[in-house]
Backbone and ligand atoms as CSV (ligand in chain L), in Angstrom:
chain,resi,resn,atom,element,x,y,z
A,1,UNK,N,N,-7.344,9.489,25.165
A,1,UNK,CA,C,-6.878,9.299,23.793
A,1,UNK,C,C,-5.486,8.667,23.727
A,2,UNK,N,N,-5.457,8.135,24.986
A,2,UNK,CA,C,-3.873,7.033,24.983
A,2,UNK,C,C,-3.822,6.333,23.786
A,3,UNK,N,N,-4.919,4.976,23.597
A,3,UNK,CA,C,-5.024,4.746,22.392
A,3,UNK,C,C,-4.592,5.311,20.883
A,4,UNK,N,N,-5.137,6.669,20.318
A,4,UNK,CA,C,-4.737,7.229,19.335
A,4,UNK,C,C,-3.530,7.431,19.204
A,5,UNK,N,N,-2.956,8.035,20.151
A,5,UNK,CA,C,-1.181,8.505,20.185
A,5,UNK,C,C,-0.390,7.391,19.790
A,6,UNK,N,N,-1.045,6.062,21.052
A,6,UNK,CA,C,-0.345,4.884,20.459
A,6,UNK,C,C,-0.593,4.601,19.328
A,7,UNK,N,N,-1.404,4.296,18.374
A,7,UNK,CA,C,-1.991,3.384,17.323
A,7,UNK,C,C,-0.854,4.914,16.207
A,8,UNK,N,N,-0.636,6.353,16.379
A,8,UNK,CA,C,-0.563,6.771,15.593
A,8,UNK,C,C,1.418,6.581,15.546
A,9,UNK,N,N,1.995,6.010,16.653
A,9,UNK,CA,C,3.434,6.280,17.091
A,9,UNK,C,C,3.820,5.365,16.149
A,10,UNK,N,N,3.040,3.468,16.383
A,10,UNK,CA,C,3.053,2.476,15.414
A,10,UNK,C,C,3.045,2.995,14.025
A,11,UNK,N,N,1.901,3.513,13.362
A,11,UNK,CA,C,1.757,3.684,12.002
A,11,UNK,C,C,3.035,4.395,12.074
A,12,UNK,N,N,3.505,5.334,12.718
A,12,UNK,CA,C,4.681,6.566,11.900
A,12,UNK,C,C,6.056,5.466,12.085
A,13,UNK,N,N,5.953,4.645,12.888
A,13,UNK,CA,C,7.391,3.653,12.977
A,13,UNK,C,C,7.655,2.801,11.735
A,14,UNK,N,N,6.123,1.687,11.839
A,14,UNK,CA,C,5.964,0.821,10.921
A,14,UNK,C,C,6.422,1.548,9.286
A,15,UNK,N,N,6.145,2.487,9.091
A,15,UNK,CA,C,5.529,2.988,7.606
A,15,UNK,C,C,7.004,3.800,7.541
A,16,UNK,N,N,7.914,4.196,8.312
A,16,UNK,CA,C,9.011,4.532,8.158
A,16,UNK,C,C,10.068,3.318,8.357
A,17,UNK,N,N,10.189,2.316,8.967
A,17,UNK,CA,C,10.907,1.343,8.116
A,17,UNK,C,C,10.487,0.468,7.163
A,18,UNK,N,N,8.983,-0.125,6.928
A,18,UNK,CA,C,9.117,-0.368,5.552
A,18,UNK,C,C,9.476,0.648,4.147
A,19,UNK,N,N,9.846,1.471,4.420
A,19,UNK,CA,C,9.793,2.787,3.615
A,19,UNK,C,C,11.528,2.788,3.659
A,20,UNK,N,N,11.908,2.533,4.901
A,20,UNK,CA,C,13.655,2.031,4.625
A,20,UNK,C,C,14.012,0.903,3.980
A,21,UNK,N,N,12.793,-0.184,3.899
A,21,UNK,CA,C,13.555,-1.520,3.646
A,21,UNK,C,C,12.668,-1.442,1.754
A,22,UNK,N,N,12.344,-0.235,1.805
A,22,UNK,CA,C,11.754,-0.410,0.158
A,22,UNK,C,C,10.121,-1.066,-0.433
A,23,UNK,N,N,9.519,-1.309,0.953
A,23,UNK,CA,C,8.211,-1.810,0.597
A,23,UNK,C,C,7.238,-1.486,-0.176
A,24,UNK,N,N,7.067,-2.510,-1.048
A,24,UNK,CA,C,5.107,-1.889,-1.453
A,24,UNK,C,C,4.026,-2.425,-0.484
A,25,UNK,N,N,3.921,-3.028,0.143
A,25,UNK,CA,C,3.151,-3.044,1.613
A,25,UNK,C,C,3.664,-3.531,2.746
A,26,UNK,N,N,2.239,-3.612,3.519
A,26,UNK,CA,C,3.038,-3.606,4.919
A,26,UNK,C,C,1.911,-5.172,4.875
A,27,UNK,N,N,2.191,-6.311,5.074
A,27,UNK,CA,C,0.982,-7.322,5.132
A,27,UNK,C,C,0.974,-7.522,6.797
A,28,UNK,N,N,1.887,-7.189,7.631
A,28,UNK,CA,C,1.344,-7.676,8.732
A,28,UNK,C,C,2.278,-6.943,9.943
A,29,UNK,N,N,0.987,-6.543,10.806
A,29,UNK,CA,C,2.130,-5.842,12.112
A,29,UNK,C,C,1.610,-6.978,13.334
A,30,UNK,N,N,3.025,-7.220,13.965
A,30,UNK,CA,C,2.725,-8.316,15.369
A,30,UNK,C,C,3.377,-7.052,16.599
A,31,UNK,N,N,2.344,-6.673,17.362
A,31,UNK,CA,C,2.510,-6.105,18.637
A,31,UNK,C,C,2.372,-6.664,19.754
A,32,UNK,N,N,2.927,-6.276,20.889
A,32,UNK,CA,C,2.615,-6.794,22.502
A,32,UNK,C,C,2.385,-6.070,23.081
A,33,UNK,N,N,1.475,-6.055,23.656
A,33,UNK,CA,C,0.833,-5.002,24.615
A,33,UNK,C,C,0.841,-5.842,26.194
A,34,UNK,N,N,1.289,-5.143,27.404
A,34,UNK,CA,C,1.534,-5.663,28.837
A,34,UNK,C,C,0.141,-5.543,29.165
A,35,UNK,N,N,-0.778,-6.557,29.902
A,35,UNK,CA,C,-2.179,-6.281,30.764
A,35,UNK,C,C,-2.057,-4.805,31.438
A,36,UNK,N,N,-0.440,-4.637,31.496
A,36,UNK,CA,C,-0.780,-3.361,32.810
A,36,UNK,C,C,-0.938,-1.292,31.848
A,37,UNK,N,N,-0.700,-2.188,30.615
A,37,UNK,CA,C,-0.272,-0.713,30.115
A,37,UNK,C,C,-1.443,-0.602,29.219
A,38,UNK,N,N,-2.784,-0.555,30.149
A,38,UNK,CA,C,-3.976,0.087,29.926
A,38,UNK,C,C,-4.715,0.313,28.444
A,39,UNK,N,N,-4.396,-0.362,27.442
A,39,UNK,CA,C,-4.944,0.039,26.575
A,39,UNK,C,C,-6.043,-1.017,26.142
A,40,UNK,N,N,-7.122,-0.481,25.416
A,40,UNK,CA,C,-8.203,-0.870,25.050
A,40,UNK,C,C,-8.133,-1.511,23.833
A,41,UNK,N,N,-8.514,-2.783,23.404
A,41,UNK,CA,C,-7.582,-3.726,22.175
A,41,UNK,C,C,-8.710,-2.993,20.790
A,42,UNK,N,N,-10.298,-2.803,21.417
A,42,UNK,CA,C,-10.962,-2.550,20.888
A,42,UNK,C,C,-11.050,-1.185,20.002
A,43,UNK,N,N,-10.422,-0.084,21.048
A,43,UNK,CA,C,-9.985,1.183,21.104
A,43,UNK,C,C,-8.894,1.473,19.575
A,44,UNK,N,N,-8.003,0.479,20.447
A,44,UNK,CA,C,-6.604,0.718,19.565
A,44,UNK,C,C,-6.944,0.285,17.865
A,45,UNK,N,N,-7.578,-1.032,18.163
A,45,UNK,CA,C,-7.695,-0.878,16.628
A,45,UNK,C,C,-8.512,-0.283,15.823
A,46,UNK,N,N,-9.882,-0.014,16.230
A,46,UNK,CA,C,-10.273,1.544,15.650
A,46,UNK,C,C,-9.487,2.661,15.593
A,47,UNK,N,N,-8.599,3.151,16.075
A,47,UNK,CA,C,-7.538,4.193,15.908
A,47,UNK,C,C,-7.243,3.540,14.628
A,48,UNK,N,N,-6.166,2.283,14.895
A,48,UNK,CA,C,-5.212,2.285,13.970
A,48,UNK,C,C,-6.194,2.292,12.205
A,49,UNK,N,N,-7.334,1.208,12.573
A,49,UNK,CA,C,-8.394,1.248,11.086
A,49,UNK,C,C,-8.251,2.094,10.577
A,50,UNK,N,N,-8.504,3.569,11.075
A,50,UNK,CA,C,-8.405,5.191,10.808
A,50,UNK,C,C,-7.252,5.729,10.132
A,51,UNK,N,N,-6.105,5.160,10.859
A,51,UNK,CA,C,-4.945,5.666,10.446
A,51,UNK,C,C,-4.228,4.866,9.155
A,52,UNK,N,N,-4.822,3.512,8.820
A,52,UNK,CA,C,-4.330,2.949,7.712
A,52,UNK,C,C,-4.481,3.117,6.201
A,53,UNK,N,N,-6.301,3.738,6.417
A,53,UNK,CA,C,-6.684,4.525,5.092
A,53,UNK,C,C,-5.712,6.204,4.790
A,54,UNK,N,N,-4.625,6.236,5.939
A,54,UNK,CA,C,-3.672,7.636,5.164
A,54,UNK,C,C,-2.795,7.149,4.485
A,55,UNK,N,N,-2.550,5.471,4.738
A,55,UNK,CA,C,-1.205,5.443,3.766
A,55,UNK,C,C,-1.581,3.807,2.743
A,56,UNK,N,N,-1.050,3.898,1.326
A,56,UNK,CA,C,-0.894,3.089,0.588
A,56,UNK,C,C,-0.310,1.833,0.788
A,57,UNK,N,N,0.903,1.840,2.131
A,57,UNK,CA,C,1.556,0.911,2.821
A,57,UNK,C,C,0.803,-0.178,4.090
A,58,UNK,N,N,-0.214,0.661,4.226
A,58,UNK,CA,C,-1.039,0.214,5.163
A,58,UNK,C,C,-2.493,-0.301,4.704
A,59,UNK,N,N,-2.609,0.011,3.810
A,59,UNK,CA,C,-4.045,-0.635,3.593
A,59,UNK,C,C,-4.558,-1.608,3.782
A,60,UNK,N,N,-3.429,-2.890,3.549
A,60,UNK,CA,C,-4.223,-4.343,3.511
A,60,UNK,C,C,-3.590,-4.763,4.994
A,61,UNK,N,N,-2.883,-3.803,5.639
A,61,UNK,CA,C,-2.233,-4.571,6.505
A,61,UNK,C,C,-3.125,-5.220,7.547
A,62,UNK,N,N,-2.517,-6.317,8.071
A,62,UNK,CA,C,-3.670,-7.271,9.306
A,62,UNK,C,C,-2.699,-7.322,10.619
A,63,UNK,N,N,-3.375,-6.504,11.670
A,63,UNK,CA,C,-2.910,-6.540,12.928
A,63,UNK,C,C,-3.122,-7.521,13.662
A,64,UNK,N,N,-2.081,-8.350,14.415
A,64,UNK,CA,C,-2.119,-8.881,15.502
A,64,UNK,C,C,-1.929,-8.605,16.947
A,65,UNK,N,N,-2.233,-8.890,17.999
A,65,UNK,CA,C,-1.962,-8.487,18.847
A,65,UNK,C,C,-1.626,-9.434,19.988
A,66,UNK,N,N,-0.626,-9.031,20.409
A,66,UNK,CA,C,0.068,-10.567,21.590
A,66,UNK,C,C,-0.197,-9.572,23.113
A,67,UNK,N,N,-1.141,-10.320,24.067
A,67,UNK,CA,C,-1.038,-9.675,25.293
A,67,UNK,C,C,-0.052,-10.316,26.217
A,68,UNK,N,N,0.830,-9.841,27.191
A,68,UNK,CA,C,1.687,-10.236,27.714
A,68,UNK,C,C,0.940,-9.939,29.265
A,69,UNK,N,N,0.918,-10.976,30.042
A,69,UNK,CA,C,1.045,-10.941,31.575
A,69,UNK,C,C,1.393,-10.019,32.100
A,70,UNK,N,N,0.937,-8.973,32.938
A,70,UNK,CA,C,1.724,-8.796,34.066
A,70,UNK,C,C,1.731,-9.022,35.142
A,71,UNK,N,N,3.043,-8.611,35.957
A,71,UNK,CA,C,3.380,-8.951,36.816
A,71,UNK,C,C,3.689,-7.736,37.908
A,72,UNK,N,N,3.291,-8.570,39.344
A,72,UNK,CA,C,2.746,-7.781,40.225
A,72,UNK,C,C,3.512,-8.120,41.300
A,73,UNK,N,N,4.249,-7.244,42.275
A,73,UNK,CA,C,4.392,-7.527,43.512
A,73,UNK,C,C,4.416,-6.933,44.942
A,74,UNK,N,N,3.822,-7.164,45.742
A,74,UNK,CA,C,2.934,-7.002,47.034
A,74,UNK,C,C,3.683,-6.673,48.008
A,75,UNK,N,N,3.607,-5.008,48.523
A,75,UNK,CA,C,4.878,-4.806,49.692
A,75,UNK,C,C,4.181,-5.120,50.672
A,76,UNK,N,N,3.140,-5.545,50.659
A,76,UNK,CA,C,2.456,-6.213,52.307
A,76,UNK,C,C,2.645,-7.543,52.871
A,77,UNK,N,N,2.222,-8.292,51.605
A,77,UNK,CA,C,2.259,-9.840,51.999
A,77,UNK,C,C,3.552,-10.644,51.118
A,78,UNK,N,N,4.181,-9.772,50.309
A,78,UNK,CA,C,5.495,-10.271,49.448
A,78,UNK,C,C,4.552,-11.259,48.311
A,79,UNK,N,N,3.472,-11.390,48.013
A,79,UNK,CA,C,2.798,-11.929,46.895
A,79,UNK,C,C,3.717,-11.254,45.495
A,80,UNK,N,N,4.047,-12.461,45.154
A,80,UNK,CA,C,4.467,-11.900,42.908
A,80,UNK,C,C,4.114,-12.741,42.222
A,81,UNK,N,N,3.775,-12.098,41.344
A,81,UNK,CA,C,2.709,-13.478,39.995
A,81,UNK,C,C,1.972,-12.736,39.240
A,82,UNK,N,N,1.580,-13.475,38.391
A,82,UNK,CA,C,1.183,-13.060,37.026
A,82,UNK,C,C,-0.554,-12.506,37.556
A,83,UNK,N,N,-1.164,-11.490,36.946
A,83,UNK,CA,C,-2.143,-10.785,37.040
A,83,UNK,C,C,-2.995,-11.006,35.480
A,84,UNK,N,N,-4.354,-11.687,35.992
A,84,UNK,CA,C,-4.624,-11.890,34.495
A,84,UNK,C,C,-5.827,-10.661,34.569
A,85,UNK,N,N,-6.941,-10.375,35.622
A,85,UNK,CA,C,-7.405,-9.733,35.493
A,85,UNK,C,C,-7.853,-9.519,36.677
A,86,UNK,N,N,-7.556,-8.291,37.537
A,86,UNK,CA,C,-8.213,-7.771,38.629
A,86,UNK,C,C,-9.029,-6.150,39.157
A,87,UNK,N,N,-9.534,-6.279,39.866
A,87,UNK,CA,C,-10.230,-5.113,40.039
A,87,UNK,C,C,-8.877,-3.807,39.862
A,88,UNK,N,N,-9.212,-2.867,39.455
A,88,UNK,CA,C,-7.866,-1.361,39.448
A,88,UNK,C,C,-8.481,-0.166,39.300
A,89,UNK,N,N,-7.591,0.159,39.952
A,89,UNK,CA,C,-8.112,1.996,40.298
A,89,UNK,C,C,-6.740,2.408,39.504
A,90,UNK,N,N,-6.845,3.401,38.187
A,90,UNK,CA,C,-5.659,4.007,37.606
A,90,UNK,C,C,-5.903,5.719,37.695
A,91,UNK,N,N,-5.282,6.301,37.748
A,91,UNK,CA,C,-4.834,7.742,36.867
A,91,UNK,C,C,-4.129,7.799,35.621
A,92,UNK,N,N,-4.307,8.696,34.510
A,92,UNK,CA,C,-3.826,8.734,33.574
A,92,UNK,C,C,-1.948,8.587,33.833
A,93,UNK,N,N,-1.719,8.758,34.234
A,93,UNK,CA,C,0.129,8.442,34.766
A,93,UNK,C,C,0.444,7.215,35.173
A,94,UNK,N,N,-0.291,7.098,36.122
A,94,UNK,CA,C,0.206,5.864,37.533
A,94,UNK,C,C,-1.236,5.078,37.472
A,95,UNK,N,N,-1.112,3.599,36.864
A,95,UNK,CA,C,-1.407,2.428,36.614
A,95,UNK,C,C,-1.494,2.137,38.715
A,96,UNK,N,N,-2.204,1.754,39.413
A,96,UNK,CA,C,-2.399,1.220,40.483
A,96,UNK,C,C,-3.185,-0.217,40.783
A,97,UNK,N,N,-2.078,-1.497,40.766
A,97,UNK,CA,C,-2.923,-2.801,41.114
A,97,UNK,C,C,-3.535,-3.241,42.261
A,98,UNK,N,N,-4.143,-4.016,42.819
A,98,UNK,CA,C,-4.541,-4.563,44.145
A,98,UNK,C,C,-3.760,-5.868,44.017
A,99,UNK,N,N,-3.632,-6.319,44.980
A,99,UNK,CA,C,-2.875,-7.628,45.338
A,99,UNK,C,C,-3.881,-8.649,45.391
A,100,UNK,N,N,-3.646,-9.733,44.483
A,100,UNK,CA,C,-5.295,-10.540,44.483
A,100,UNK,C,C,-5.109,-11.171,46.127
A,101,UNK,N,N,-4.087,-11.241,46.363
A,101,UNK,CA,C,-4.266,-12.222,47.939
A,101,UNK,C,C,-4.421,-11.464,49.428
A,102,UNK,N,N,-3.764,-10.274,49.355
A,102,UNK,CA,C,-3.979,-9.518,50.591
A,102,UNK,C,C,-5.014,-8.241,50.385
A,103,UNK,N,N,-5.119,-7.940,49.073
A,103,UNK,CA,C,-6.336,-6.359,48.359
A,103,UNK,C,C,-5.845,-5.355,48.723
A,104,UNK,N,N,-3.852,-5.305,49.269
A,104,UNK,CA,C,-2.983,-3.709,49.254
A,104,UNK,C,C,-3.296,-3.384,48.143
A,105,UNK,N,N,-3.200,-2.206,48.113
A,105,UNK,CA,C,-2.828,-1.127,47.033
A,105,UNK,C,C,-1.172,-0.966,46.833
A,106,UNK,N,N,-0.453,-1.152,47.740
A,106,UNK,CA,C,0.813,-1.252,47.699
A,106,UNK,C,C,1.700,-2.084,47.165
A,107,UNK,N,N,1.352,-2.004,46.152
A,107,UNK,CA,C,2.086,-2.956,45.057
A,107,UNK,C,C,2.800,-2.539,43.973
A,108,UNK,N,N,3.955,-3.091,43.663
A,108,UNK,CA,C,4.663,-3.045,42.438
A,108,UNK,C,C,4.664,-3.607,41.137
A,109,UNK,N,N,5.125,-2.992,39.985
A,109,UNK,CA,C,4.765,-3.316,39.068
A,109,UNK,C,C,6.556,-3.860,38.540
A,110,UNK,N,N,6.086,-5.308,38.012
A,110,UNK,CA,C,7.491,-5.962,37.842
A,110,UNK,C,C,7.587,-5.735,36.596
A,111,UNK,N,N,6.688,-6.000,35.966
A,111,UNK,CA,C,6.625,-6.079,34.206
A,111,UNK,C,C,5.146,-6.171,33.541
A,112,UNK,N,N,4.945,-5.561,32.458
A,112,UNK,CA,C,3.158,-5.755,31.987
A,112,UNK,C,C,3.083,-4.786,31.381
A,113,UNK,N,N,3.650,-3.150,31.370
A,113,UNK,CA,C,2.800,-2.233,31.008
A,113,UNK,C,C,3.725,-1.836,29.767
A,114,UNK,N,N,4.557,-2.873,28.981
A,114,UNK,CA,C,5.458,-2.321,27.572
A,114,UNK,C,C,3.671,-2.364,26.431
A,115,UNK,N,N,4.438,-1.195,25.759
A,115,UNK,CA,C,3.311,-1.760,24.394
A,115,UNK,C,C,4.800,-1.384,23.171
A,116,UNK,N,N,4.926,-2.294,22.652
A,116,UNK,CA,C,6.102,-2.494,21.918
A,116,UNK,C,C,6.004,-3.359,20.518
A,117,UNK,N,N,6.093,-2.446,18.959
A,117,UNK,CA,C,6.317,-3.364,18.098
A,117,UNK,C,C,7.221,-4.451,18.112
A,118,UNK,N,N,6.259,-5.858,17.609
A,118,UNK,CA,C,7.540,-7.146,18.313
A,118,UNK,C,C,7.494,-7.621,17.005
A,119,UNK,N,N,7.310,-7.016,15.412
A,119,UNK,CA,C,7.493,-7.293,13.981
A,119,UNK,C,C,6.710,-7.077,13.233
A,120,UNK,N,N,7.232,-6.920,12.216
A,120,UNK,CA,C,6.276,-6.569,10.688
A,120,UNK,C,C,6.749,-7.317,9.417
A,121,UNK,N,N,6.100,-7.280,8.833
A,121,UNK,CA,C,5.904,-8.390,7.664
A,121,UNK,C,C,5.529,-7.392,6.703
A,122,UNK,N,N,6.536,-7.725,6.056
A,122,UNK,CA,C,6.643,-6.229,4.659
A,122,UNK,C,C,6.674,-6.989,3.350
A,123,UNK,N,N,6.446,-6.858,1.848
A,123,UNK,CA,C,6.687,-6.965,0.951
A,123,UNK,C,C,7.118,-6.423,-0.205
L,1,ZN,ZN,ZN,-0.591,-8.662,49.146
C-alpha cells in the first residue's frame, strides 16, 4: 500500500497549499516519480481518483506524471547509466538493481527513487 500513503501525502500537501494561496481549485498536479522508487503509475492513480472525490479542491484536478531515469552504479565492473528497465529483486525497504552489463547485485543507487511534487496549477 506504498502507493496509497503516497497518493494520500500529495493530496494532504497539494490541498494545504492551495488552501494557503486561497484556491477554488486545484486544475493541475505535475509530479516526478524516479524508475527506482517503485511505484505503480496505474496503482497510484487509482489511489489518488479515490482520494479526490474527499475534497472540492480536487475534483477536476488532472494529474500528470513525469518519470525520471534512474541511475545505477556497479561495484563490480564500475558500470553508471541510466536504467530504463531491468529485471529487480526488491524488499519493501531496499530497492535492489542488477547491473545490465555484468548482472551484480552490487550496485548503487545514484539517483531514481525521489517521488516529489514538481507543481500545481491552482485557480
Ligand atoms: Zn556491473
Amino acid at each position: 500500500m506504498h502507493e496509497f500513503s503516497l497518493a494520500q501525502s500529495v493530496q494532504e500537501t497539494v490541498i494545504s497549499i492551495a488552501k494557503k494561496q486561497g484556491a477554488k481549485e486545484i486544475k493541475k498536479v505535475i509530479l516526478k516519480f524516479g524508475t527506482f522508487a517503485l511505484i505503480e503509475e496505474d496503482q497510484f492513480r487509482f489511489c489518488f481518483d479515490i482520494l479526490q472525490k474527499e475534497s472540492e479542491l480536487l475534483e477536476q484536478t488532472e494529474l500528470e506524471i513525469i518519470w525520471i531515469s534512474g541511475v545505477l552504479k556497479c561495484q563490480q565492473c564500475s558500470f553508471e547509466g541510466k536504467i530504463e528497465d531491468i529485471p529487480q529483486k526488491h524488499t519493501e525497504l531496499a530497492p535492489v538493481f542488477r547491473c545490465p552489463k555484468c548482472q551484480s547485485y552490487a550496485t548503487d543507487i545514484i539517483s531514481g527513487t525521489e517521488a516529489t511534487i514538481d507543481s500545481i496549477v491552482i485557480n
